[in-house]
C-alpha positions in Angstrom: 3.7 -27.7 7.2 0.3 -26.4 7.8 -2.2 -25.8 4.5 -5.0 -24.6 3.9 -6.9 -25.6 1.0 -10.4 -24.3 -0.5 -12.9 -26.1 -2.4 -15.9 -25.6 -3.5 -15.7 -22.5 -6.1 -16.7 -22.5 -9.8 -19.7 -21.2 -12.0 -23.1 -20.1 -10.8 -25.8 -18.3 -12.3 -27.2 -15.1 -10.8 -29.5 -15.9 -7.9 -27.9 -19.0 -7.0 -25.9 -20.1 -4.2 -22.9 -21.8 -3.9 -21.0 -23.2 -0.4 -17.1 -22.8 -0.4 -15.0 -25.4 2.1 -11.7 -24.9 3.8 -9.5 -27.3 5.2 -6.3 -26.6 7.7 -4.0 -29.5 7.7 -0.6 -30.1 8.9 1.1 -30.1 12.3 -0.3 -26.8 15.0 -1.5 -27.2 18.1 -4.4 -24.1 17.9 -6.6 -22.4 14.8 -7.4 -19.1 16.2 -10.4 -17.0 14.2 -11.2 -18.1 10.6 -11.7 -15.9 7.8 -13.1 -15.9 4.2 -11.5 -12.5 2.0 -12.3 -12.2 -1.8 -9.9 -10.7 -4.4 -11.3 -8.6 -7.1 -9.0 -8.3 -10.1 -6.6 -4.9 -9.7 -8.2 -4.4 -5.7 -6.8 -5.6 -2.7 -8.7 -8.7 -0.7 -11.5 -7.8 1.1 -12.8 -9.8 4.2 -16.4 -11.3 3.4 -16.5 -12.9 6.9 -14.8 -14.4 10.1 -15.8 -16.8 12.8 -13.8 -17.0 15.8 -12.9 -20.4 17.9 -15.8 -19.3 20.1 -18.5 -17.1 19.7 -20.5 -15.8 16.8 -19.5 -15.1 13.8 -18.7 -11.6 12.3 -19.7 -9.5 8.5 -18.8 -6.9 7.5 -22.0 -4.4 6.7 -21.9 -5.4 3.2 -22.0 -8.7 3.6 -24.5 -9.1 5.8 -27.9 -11.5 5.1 -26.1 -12.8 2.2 -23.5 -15.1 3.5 -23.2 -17.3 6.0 -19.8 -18.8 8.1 -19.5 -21.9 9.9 -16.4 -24.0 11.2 -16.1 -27.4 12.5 -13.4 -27.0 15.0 -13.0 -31.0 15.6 -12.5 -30.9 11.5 -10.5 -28.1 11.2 -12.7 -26.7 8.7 -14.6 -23.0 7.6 -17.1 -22.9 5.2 -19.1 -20.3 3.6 -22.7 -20.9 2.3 -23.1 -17.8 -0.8 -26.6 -17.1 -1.5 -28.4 -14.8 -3.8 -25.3 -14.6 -5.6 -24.7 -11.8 -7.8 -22.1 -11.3 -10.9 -20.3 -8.5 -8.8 -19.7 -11.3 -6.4 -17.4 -12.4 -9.2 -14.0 -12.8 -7.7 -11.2 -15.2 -6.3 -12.1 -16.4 -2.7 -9.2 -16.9 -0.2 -9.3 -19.0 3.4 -7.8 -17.0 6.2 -6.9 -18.7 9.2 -4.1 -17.4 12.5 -3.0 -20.8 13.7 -0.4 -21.5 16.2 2.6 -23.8 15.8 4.6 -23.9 18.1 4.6 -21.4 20.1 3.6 -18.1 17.7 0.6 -18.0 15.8 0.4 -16.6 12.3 -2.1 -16.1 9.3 -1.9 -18.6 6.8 -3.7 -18.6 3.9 -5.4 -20.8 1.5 -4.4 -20.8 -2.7 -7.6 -19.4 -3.6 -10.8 -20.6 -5.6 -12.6 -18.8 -8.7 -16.2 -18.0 -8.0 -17.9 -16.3 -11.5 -21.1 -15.7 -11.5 -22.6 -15.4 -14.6 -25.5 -16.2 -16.8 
């Protein structure tokens, strides 16, 4: 069964920086593109970045200079450094990932970590 679980989330003060982790783990033979989405409370998730296997990374306009994706593909992992973090970055961040088992690939995602930012 493959998982994906998130680390790294919790309580920072405006203006600070915090790294989030994801790990797949599980039996697959391929991890396709990597994502990071946010959930604000009442909205639907919003993608905050995604990093291919190959190639460089993508962000939306908005997210742009402030946050930064990078995988480790021999570790399975995604991580995404936060910096200048502001209290409307207060929200629940989820690890997106299209893997393939077998021989379809699908999204899986990650349980989700609180980031709150907040002085």
């Amino acid at each position: 069964q493959v998982q994906l679980v998130e680390s790294g989330g919790g309580l920072v003060q405006p203006g600070g920086s915090l790294k989030l982790s994801c790990a797949a783990s599980g039996s697959f033979s391929s991890i396709y593109t990597m994502r990071w989405y946010r959930q604000f409370p009442g909205r639907q998730r919003e993608l905050v970045a995604s990093h291919g296997y190959v190639g460089p990374p993508y962000y939306p306009d908005s997210m742009k200079g402030r946050v930064i994706i990078s995988r480790d593909n021999d570790k399975n992992t995604v991580s995404l450094q936060m910096n200048d973090l502001k209290p409307e970055d207060t929200a629940v961040y989820y690890c997106n990932a299209d893997i393939k088992v077998s021989e379809n690939a699908r999204g899986y995602w990650g349980q989700g970590t609180q980031v709150t930012v907040s002085s």
